[in-house]
C-alpha positions as CSV (number, residue, x, y, z in Angstrom):
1,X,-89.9,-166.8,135.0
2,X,-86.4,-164.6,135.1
3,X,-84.9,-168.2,136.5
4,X,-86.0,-170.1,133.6
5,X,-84.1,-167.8,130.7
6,X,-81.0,-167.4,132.3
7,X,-80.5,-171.2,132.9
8,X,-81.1,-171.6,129.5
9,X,-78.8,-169.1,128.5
10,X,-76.2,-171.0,130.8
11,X,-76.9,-174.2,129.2
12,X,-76.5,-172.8,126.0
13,X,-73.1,-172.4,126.9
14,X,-72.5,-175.5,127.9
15,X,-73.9,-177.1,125.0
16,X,-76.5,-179.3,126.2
17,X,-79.3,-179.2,123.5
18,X,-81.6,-181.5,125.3
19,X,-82.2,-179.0,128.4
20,X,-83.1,-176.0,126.6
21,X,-85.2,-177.9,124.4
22,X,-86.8,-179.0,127.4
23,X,-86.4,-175.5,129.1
24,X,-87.8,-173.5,126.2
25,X,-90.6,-175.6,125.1
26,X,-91.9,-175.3,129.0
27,X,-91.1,-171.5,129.0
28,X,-93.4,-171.0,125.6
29,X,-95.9,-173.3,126.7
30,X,-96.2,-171.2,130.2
31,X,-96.6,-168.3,128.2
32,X,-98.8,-169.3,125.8
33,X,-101.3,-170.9,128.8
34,X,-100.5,-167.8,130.9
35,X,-101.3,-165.5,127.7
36,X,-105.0,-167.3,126.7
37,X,-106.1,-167.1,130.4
38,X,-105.5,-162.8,129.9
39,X,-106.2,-163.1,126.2
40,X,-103.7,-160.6,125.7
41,X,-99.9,-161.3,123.7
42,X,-97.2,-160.6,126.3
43,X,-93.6,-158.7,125.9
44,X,-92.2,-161.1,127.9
45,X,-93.2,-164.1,125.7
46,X,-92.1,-162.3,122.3
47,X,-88.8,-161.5,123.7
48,X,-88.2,-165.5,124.8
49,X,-89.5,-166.5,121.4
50,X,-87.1,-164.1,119.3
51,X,-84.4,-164.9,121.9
52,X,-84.5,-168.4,121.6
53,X,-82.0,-169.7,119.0
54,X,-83.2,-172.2,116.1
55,X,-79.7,-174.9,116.7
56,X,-77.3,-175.1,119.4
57,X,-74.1,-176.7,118.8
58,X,-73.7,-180.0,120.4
59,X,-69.6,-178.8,121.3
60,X,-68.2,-175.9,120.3
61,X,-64.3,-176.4,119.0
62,X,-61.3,-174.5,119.7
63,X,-59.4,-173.3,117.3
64,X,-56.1,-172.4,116.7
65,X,-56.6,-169.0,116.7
66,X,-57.2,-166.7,119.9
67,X,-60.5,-166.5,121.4
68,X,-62.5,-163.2,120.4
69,X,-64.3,-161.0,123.0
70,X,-67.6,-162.5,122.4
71,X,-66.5,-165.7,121.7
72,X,-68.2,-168.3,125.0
73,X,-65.8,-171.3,125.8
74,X,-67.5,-174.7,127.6
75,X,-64.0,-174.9,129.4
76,X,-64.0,-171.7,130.8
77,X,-67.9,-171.3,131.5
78,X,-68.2,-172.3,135.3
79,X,-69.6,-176.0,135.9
80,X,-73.6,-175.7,137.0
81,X,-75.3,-179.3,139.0
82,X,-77.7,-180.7,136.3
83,X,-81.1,-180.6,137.9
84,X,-81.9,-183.5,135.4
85,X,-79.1,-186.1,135.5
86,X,-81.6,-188.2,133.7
87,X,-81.9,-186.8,130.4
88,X,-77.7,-187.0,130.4
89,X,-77.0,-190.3,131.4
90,X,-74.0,-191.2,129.1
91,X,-76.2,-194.5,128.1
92,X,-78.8,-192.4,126.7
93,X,-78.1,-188.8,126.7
94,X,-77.1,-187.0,123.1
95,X,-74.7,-184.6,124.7
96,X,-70.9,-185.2,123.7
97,X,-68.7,-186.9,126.6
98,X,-66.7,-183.9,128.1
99,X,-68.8,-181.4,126.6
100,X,-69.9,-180.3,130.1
101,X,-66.8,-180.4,131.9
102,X,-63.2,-181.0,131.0
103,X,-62.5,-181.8,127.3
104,X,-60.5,-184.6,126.5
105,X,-57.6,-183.6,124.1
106,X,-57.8,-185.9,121.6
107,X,-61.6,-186.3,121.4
108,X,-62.0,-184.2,118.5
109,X,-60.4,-182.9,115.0
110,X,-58.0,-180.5,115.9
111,X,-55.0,-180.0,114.5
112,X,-51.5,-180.9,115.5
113,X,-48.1,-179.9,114.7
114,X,-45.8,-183.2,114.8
115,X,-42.0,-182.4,114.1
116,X,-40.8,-185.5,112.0
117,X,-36.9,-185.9,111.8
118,X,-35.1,-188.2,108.7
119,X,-31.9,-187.4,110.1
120,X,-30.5,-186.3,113.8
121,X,-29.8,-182.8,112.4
122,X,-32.8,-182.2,109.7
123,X,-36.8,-182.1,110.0
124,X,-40.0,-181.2,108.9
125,X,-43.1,-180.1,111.0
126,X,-46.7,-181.5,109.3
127,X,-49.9,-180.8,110.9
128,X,-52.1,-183.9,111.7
129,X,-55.4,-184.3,113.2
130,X,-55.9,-185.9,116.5
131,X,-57.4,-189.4,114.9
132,X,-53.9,-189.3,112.5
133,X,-52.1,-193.1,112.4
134,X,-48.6,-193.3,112.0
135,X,-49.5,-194.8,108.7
136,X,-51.5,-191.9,107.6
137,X,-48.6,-189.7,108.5
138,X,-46.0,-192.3,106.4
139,X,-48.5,-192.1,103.6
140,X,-48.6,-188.1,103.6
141,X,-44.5,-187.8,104.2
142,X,-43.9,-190.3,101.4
143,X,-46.5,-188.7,99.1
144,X,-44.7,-185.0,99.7
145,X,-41.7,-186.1,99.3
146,X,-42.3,-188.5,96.0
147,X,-41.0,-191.4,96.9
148,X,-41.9,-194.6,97.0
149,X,-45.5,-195.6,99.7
150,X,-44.7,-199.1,100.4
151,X,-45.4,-200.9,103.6
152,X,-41.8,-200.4,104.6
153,X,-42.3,-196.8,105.3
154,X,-42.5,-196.4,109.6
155,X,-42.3,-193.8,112.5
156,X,-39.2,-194.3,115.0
157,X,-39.9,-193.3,118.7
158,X,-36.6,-192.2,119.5
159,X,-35.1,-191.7,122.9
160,X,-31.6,-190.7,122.6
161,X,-31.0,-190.2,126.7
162,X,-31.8,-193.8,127.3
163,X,-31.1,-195.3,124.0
164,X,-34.6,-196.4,122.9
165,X,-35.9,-197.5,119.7
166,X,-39.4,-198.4,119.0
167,X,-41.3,-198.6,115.6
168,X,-44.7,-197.2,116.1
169,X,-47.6,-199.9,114.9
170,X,-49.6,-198.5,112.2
171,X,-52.8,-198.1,113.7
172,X,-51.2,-195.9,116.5
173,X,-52.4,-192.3,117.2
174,X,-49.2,-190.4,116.7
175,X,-50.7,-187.5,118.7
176,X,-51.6,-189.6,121.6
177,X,-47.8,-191.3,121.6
178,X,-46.1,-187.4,121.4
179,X,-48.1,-186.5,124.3
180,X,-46.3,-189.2,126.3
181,X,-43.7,-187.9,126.3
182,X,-41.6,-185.9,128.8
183,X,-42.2,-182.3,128.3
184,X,-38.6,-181.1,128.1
185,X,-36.7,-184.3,126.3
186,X,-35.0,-184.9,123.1
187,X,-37.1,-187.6,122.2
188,X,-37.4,-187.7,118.2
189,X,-40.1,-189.1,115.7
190,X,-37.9,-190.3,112.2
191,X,-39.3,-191.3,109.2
192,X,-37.5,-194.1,107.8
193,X,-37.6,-197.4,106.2
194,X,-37.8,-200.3,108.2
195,X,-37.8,-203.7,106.2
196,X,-38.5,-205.7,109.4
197,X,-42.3,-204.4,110.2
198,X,-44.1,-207.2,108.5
199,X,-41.6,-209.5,107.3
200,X,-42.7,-211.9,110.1
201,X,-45.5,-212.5,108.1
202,X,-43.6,-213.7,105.0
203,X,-40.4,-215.5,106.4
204,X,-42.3,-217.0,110.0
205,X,-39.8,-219.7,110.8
206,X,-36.6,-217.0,110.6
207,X,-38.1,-215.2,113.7
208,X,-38.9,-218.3,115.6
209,X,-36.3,-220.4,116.3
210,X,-37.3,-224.0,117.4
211,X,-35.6,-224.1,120.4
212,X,-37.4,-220.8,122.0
213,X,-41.1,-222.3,121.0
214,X,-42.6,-223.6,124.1
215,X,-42.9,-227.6,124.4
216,X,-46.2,-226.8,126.3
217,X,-47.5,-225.0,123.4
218,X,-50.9,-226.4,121.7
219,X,-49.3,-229.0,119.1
220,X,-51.1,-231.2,117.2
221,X,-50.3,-234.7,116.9
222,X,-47.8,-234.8,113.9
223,X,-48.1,-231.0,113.6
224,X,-43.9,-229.7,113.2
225,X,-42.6,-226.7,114.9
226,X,-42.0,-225.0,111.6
227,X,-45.5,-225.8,110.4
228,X,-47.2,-224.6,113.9
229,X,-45.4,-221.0,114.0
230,X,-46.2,-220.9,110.2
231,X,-50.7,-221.5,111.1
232,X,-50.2,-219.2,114.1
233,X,-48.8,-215.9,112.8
234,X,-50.8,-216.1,109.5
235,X,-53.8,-216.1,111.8
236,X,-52.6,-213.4,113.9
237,X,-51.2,-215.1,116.9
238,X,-47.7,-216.5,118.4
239,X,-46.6,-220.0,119.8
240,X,-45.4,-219.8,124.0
241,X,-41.7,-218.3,123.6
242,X,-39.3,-218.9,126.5
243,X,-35.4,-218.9,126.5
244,X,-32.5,-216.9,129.2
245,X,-32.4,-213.7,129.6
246,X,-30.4,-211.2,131.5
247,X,-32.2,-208.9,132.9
248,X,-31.8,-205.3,134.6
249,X,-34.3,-204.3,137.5
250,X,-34.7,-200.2,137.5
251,X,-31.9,-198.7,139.5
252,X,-29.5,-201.1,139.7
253,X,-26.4,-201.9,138.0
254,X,-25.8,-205.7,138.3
255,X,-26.9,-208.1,136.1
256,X,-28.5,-211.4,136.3
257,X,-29.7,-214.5,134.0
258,X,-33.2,-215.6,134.5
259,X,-35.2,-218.2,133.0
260,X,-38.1,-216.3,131.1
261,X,-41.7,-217.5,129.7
262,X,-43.9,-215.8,127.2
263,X,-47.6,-216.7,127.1
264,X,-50.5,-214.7,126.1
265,X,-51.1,-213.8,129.4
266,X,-48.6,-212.1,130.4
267,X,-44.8,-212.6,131.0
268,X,-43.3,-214.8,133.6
269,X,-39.8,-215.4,135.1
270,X,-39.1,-218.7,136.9
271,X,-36.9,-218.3,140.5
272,X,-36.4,-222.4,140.1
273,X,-34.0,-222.8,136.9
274,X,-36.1,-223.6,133.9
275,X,-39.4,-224.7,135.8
276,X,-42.9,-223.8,134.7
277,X,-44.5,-224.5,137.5
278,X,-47.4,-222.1,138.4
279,X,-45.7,-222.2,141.9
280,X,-42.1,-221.3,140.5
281,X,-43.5,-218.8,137.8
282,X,-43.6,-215.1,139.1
283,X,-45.5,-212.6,137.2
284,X,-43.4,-209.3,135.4
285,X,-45.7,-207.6,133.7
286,X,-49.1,-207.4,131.4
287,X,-48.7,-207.1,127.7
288,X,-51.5,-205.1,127.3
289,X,-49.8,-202.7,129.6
290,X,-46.5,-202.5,128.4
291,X,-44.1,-201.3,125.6
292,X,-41.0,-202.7,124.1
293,X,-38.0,-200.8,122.9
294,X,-34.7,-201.6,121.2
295,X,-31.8,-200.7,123.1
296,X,-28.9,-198.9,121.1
297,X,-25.5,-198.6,122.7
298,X,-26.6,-200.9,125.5
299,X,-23.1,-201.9,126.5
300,X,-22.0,-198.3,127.4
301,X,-25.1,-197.1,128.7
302,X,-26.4,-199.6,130.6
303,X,-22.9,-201.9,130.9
304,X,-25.2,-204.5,129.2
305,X,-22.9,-208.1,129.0
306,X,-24.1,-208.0,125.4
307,X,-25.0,-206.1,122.5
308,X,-28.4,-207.4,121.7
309,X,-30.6,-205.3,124.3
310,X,-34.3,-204.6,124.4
311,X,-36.5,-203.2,127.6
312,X,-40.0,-203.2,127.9
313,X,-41.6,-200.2,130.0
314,X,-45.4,-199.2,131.1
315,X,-47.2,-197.1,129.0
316,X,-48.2,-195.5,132.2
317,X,-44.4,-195.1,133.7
318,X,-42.6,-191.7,132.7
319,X,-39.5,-192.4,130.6
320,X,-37.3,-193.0,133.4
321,X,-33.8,-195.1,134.1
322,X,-35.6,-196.8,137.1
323,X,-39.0,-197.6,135.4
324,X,-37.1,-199.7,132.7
325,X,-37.1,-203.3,132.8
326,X,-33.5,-204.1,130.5
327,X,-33.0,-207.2,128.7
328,X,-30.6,-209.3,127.5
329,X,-30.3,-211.7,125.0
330,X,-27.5,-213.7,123.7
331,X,-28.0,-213.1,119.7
332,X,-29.8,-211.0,117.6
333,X,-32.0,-213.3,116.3
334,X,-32.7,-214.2,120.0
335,X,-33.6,-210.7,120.6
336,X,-35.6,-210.5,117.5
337,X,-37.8,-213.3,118.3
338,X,-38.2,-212.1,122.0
339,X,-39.5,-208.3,120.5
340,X,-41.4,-210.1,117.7
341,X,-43.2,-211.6,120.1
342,X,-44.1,-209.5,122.2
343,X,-45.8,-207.2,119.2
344,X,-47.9,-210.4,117.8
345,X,-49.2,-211.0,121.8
346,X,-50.2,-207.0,122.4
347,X,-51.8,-206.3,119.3
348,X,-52.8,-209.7,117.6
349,X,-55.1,-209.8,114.9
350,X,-54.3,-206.3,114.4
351,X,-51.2,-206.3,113.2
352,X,-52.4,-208.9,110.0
353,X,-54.9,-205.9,109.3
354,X,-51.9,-203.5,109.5
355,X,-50.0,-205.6,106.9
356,X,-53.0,-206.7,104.7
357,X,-53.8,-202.8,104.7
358,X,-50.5,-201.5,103.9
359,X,-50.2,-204.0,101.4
360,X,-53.5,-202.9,99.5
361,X,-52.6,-199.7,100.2
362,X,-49.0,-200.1,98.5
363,X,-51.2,-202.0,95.6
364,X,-53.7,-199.3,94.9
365,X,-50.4,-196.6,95.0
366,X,-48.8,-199.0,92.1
367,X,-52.2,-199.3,90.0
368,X,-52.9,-195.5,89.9
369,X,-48.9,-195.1,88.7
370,X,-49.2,-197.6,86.6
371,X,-52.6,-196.4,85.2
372,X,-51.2,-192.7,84.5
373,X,-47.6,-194.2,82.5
374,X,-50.0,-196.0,80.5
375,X,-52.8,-193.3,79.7
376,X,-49.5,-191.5,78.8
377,X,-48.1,-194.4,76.6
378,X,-51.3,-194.8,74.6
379,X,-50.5,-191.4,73.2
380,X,-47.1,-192.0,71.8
381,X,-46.1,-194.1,68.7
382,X,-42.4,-195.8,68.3
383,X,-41.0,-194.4,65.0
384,X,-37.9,-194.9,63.4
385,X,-35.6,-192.1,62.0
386,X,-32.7,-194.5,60.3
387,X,-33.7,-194.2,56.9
388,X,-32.7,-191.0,55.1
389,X,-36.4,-189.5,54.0
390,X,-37.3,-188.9,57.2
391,X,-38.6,-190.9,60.5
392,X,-41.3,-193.0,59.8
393,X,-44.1,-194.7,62.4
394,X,-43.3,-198.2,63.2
395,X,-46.8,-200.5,63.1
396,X,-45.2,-203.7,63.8
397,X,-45.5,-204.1,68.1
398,X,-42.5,-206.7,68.1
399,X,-40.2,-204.4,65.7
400,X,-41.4,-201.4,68.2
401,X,-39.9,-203.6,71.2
402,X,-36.6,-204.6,69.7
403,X,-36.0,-201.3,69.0
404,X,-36.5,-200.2,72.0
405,X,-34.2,-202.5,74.0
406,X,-31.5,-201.9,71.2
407,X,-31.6,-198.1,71.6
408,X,-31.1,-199.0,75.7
409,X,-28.1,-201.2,74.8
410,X,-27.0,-198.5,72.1
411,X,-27.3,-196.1,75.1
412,X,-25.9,-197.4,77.8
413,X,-22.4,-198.2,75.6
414,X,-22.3,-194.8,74.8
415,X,-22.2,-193.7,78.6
416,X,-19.8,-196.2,79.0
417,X,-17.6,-195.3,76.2
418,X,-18.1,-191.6,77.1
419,X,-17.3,-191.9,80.6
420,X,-13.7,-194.6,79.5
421,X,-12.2,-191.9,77.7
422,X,-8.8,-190.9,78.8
423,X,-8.8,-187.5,80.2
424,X,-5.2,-185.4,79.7
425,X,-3.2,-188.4,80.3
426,X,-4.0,-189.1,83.6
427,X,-6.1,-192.3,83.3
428,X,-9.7,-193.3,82.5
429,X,-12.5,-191.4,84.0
430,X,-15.1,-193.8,85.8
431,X,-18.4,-193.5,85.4
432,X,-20.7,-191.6,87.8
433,X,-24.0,-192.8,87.1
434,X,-24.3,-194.4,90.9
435,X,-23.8,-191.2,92.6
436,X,-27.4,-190.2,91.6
437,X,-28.6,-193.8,92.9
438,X,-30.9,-194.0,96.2
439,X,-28.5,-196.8,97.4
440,X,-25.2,-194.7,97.1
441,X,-23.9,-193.2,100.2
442,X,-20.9,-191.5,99.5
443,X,-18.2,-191.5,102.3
444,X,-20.1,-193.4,104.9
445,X,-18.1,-195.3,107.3
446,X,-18.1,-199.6,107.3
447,X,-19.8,-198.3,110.8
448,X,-22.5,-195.9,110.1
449,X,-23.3,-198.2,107.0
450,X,-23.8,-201.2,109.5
451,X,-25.9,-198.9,112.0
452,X,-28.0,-197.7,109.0
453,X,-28.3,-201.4,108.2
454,X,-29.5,-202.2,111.4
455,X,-31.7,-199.8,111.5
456,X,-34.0,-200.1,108.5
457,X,-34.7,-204.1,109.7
458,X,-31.9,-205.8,108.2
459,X,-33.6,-208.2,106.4
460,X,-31.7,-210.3,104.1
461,X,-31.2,-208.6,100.8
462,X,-31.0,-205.3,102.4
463,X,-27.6,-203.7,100.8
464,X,-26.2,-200.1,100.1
465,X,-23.0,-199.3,98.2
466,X,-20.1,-196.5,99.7
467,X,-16.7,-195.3,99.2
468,X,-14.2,-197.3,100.4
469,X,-12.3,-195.6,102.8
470,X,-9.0,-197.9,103.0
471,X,-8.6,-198.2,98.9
472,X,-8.4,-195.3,96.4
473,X,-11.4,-195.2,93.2
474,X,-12.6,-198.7,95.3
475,X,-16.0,-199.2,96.2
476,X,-17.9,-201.3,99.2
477,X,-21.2,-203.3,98.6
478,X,-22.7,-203.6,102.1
479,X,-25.5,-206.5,102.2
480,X,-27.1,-208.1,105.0
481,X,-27.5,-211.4,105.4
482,X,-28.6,-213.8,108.7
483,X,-28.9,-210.5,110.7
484,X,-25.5,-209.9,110.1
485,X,-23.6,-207.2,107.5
486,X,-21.1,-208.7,105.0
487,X,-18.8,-206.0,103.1
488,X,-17.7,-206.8,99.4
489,X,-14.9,-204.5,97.6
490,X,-15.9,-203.4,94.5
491,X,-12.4,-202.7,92.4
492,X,-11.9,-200.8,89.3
493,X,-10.1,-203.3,86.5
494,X,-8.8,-202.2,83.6
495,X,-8.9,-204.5,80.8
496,X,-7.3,-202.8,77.4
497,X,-8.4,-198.9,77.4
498,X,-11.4,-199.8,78.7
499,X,-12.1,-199.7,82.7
500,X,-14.6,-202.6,84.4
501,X,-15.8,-202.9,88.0
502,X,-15.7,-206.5,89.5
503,X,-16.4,-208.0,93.2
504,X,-14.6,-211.7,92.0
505,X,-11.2,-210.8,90.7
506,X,-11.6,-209.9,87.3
507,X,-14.5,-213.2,86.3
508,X,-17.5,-211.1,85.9
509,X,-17.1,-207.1,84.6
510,X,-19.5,-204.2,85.0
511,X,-19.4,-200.8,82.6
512,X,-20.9,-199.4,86.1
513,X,-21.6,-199.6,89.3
514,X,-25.6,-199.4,88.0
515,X,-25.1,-202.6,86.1
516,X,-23.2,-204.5,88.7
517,X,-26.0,-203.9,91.2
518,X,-29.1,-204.7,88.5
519,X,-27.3,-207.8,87.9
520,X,-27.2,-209.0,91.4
521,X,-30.8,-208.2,92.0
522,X,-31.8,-211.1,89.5
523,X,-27.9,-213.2,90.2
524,X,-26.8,-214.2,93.3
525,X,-22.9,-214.2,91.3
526,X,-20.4,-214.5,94.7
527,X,-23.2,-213.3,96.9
528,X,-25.3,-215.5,99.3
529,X,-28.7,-213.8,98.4
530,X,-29.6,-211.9,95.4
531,X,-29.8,-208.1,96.1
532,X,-33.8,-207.3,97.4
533,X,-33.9,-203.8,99.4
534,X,-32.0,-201.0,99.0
535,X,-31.2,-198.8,101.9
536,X,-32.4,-195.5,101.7
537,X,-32.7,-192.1,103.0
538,X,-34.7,-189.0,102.0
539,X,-34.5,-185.6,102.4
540,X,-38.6,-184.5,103.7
């Protein structure tokens, strides 16, 4: 009888309800048999009754805090054999996986500290549970910081010893990728905009060129390569890619150009020129099984023969020089199709629920703003204060709109006018209205304004303004176009004792530098695509 309450009270430890269920309804039912036969009550069985506690927790959860003295812990209660491997078969049994022995770390809601970085210099620690996405952890850093919760919003992986890049996919566990990583590294998580995420989805034929699309791909009769990539990645899925590469093995230093083959399965390099014979087609690696990463600084680190790097590594490996497998290729838009790729063969369907998600979610984010300017709207009335006897409400909706838009135009002459005036003889003072714009940098250099370009996707449309660093009161419209950055000076003209800005010698003037750019998001003017994305960075 002694044996049957203190394996109870060891499986109480432990957490497995089922046992002392089992355990305590036998005990009672021992005593109460025992206890009719004598027709006495015994000690014994009021002491297991009044011992016996009404619910057991199914696992008992650390917290952050330090364990008190009384305080039992499954993981540090010593492992007992079940006599009754039965009733805890994992099929059928209603105890918690790892509730008897070793936990798994991310198998239940505690919380994490994730250090998030928006610049190499600056960040912010958030706590996140275990189940947190990378875009539940966009969502909360854009909500804190009041800016804008778009789709665009992503978490870098950032390995600055090796020079790796790699946007984390939105359904990712961000606590499971941090604990990848090397213990003592300087690997970074930035929050940042990054344009390029979904824009597969919207512009397909950009990212696949026709001459990388397999000829052995699943075509139609009459079906077009254009129209083929255009089905398959709305529905979730990517045409056969193949092209050159060169490619890197882990610990050497030579480089060589190989014939490469992308297929749902897996990817293949041919040792016969460009055949795709099974017999000439050796197998590199599973996509389920592997990572890719954008290579920055590839030429000096890795002596790469050009610029447009990208390596793909196990998720098992340890972030080492010899367990990466660099590539290659001979243009960006090569290298882009190549990574794009390889995300829409790994996660599939997946990533068209990531987008249609964000999308709502971005949807829903606009609704409830737009929802609270109106409630706030539908309490004011437009009145006009002209007349001498006072202001007066204005009834009329279309006289309460043209006012309006004449008060802007009324305003924004007076800024202009305001900011023209000559200032103790030394010339007109521009006006400063840009510096307080979210696509103003400042001083930035025409290379850290490419970089930052490159980095947020560099779509077409993507553009920021700076200082121009070669020409006094000038200013630099940086835009991307084709995967490529194309810098416009902005010069101040002075026309009278007014001041203008203009990008085309003087045929089109701007009061500001806020009016130049809001015409050029609805006018192309001298530019090869109207003005779309503004690159941006926030301060968490």
């Amino acid at each position: 009888m002694t044996w049957h309450l203190k394996w109870a009270k060891v499986m109480e430890v432990e957490g497995c309800r089922s046992e002392v269920e089992v355990f305590r309804r036998s005990t009672v039912e021992m005593m109460s048999t025992r206890d009719s036969v004598s027709g006495k009550c015994s000690p014994l069985s009021q002491n297991v009754q009044m011992s016996t506690p009404r619910s057991i927790p199914l696992t008992m959860r650390n917290t952050d805090s330090g364990p008190s003295k009384r305080e039992f812990r499954a993981s540090s209660a010593p492992l007992i054999p079940n006599p009754f491997p039965e009733l805890c078969n994992p099929a059928h049994s209603p105890v918690l996986p790892g509730s008897l022995g070793e936990r798994d770390p991310l198998s239940d809601n505690r919380t994490h500290v994730v250090r998030v970085f928006w610049d190499p210099t600056h960040s912010r620690s958030v706590l996140v549970s275990s189940g947190a996405t990378a875009h539940d952890v966009c969502h909360m850093l854009a909500e804190s910081a009041h800016c804008m919760d778009e789709e665009s919003w992503a978490l870098i992986e950032h390995h600055s010893a090796l020079g790796l890049e790699r946007c984390l996919e939105d359904h990712e566990l961000v606590v499971q990728v941090q604990s990848s990583w090397p213990v003592e590294s300087n690997t970074m998580l930035f929050f940042r905009k990054n344009y390029a995420k979904y824009e597969f989805f919207k512009k397909p034929v950009l990212f696949f060129p026709e001459n990388m699309i397999s000829d052995c791909a699943d075509v139609t009769k009459g079906t077009t390569s254009s129209e083929l990539v255009q089905n398959m990645v709305k529905s979730g899925s990517c045409p056969e890619i193949q092209g050159f590469l060169h490619v890197r093995e882990g610990g050497k230093k030579s480089w060589k150009k190989l014939y490469f083959v992308l297929r749902r399965s897996g990817l293949y390099c041919s040792n016969k020129g460009q055949s795709k014979e099974p017999r000439h087609l050796q197998f590199v690696g599973d996509l389920e099984d592997l990572n890719v990463f954008t290579v920055f600084n590839g030429r000096k680190l890795y002596g790469a023969p050009e610029a447009h790097v990208f390596c793909i590594k196990a998720s098992k490996d340890r972030f080492r020089c010899q367990d990466l497998k660099l590539m290659c290729a001979d243009s960006e838009q090569s290298r882009t199709c190549w990574i794009t790729a390889f995300r829409l063969f790994k996660h599939g369907k997946q990533l068209q629920c990531n987008y249609q998600f964000a999308q709502s979610s971005a949807r829903l984010h606009m609704a409830s703003k737009d929802s609270k300017f109106t409630d706030r709207k539908e309490s004011m009335v437009a009145m006009d204060f002209s007349g001498k006897s006072g202001g007066r409400v204005i009834q009329n909706p279309h006289e309460a709109q043209n006012a309006e838009q004449e008060e802007g135009q009324n305003w924004r002459k007076r800024e202009a006018l305001r900011h023209n005036l000559p200032t103790n003889g030394h010339g007109s003072q521009l006006s400063a209205v840009h510096r307080v714009q979210p696509w103003f940098h400042g001083g930035m250099s025409r290379a850290e304004a490419q970089k930052l370009l490159e980095e947020q996707g560099q779509v077409d449309g993507m553009y920021l303004v700076r200082d121009s660093q070669l020409h006094m009161q000038c200013f630099v419209l940086c835009l991307s176009y084709k995967l490529k950055t194309k810098h416009y000076l902005i010069i101040p003209l002075e026309q009278g004792d007014r001041q203008y800005y203009t990008m085309d010698d003087g045929v089109t003037l701007f009061a500001d530098l806020l009016q130049l750019v809001e015409f050029h998001q609805i006018n192309r003017g001298i530019l090869p695509v109207c003005l779309k994305h503004p690159c941006t960075r926030i301060a968490l």
